[in-house]
C-alpha positions in Angstrom: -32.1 -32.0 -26.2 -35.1 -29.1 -26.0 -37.4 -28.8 -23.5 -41.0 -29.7 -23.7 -42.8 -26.4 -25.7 -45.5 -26.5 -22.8 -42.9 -25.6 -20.1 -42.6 -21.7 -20.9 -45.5 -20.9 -22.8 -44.7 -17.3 -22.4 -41.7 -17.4 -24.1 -44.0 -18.1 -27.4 -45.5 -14.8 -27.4 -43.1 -12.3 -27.1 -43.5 -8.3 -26.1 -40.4 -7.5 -28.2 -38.9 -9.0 -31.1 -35.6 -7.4 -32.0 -34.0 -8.8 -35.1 -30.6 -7.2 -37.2 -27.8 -4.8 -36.7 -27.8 -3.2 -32.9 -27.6 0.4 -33.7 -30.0 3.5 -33.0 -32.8 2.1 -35.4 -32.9 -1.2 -32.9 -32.8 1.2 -29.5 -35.8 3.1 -31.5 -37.6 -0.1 -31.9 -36.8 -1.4 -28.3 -38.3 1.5 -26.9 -41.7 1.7 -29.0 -42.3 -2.1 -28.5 -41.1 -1.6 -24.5 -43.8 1.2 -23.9 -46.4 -1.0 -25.6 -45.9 -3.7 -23.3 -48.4 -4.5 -20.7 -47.9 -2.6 -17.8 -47.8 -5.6 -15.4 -46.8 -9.3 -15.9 -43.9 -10.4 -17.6 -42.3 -9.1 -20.3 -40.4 -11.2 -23.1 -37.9 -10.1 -25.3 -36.5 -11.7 -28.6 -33.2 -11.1 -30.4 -31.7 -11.9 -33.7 -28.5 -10.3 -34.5 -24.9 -10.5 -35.9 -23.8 -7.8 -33.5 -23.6 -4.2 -33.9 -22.9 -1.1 -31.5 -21.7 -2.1 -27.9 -22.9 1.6 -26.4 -26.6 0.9 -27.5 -26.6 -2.5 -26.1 -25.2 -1.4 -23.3 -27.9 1.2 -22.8 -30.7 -1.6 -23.8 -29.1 -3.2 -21.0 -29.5 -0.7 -18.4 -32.7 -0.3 -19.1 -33.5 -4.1 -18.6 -32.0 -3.9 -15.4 -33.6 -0.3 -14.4 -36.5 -1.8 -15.4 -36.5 -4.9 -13.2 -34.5 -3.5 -10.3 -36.7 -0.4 -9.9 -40.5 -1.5 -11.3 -40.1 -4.9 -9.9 -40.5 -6.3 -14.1 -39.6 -9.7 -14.3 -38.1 -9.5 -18.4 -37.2 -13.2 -19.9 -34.7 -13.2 -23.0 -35.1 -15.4 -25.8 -32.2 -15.5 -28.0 -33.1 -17.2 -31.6 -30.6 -18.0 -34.7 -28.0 -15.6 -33.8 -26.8 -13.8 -30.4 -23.7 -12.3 -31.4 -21.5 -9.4 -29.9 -23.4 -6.3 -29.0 -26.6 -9.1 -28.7 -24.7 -11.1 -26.2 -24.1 -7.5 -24.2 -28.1 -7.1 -24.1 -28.4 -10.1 -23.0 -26.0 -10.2 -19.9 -28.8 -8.0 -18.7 -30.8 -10.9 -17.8 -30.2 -13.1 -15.3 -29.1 -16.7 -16.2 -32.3 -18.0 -14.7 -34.3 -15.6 -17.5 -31.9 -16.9 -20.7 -33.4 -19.0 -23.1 -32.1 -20.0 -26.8 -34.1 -21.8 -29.6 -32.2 -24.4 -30.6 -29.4 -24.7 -33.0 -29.0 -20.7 -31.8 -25.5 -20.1 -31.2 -24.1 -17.2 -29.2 -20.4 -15.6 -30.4 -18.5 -13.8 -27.9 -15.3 -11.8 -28.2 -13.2 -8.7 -27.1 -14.4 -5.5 -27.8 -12.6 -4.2 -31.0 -11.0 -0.9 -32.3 -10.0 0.5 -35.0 -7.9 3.6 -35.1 -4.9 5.6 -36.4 -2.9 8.3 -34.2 -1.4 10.9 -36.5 1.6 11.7 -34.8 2.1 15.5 -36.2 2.7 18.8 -34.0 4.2 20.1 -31.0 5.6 17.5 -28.8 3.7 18.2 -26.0 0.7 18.0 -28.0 2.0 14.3 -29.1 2.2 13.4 -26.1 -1.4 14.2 -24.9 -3.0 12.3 -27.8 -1.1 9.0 -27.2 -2.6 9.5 -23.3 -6.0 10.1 -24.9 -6.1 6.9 -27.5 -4.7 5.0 -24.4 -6.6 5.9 -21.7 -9.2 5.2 -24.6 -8.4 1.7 -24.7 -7.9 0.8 -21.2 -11.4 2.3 -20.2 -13.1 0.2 -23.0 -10.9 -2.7 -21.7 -12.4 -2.3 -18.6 -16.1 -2.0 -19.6 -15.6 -4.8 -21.8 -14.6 -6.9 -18.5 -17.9 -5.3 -16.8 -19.7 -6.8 -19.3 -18.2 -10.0 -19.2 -18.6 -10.5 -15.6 -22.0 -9.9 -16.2 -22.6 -12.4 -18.7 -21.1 -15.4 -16.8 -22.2 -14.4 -13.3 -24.6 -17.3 -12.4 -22.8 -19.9 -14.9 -20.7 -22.4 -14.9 -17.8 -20.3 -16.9 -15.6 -18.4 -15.4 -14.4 -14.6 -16.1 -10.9 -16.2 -16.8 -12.0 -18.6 -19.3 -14.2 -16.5 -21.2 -11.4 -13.3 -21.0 -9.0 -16.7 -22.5 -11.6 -17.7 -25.2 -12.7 -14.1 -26.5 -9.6 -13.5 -28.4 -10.7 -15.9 -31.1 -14.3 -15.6 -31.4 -16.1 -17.9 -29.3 -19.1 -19.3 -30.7 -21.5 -21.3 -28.3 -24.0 -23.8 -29.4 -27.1 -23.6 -27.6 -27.3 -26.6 -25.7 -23.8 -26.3 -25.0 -24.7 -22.7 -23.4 -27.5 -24.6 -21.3 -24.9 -27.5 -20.3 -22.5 -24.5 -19.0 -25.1 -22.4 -17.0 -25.0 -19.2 -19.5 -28.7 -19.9 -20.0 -31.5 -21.3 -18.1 -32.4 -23.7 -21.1 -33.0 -24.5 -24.8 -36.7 -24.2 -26.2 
């Protein structure tokens, strides 16, 4: 079940509609439509997307929070279609109380992904040193994934634990069934 339209009539005009692939041409746009915004009043922010670059969304992220924390902005996310991966990063920004979804929207969540090949050639010592690197590699992305995760449920009904048990496989979360478990304030 939706909500009535007439409860957040903001949320039908947004400030910044973001739609596609996070990557350096969405932080572009995000920060043309952000310094268009009004400069007081709320700001609401849109997303479409399949995913894309954890680092930018991240940063997008920060700047939500900078934003809110140190201009006193109050920013509302609307997610529509699609909040996947790096979109469900962004969005951790917000506070559960300023999540919405349309409906049928579904959010996908999983671990943080890598993809790389140690060449294992040269002086031993020199070995050595780049197995350290790739692994202190993956334990620090290990840990900003979890960051991110305990963002993204604090406020909800899910846990860190059950998320960290349900990211391996892709999680994909219907709408109303991320309103029924607290990840978003409701479903327009």
């Amino acid at each position: 079940m939706t909500s009535d339209p007439n409860r957040y009539p903001l949320l039908a005009q947004p400030h910044i509609r973001l739609v596609g692939p996070i990557t350096d041409q969405t932080y572009a746009t995000w920060r043309t439509q952000l310094t268009a915004c009004p400069p007081d009043g709320p700001i609401v922010v849109t997303l479409t997307t399949l995913g894309g670059d954890p680092e930018i969304a991240r940063t997008m992220a920060d700047e939500v929070r900078l934003l809110c924390d140190y201009h006193g902005r109050e920013m509302l996310f609307l997610g529509k279609v699609a909040v996947y991966s790096a979109g469900a990063t962004f969005m951790s920004a917000f506070p559960v109380e300023r999540r919405f979804l349309t409906r049928r929207t579904r959010l996908m969540l999983h671990e943080r992904q890598i993809s790389k090949k140690i060449t294992l050639d040269g002086p031993l010592r020199m070995v050595v040193s780049s197995i350290k690197a790739a692994l202190h590699e993956i334990e620090h992305s290990v840990m900003i994934e979890e960051e991110g995760f305990r963002d993204l449920v604090a406020g909800s009904r899910v846990s860190f634990e059950q998320l960290r048990e349900r990211a391996p496989s892709n999680w994909y979360i219907e709408a109303e069934e991320a309103r029924d478990l607290g990840l978003v304030l409701d479903v327009i």
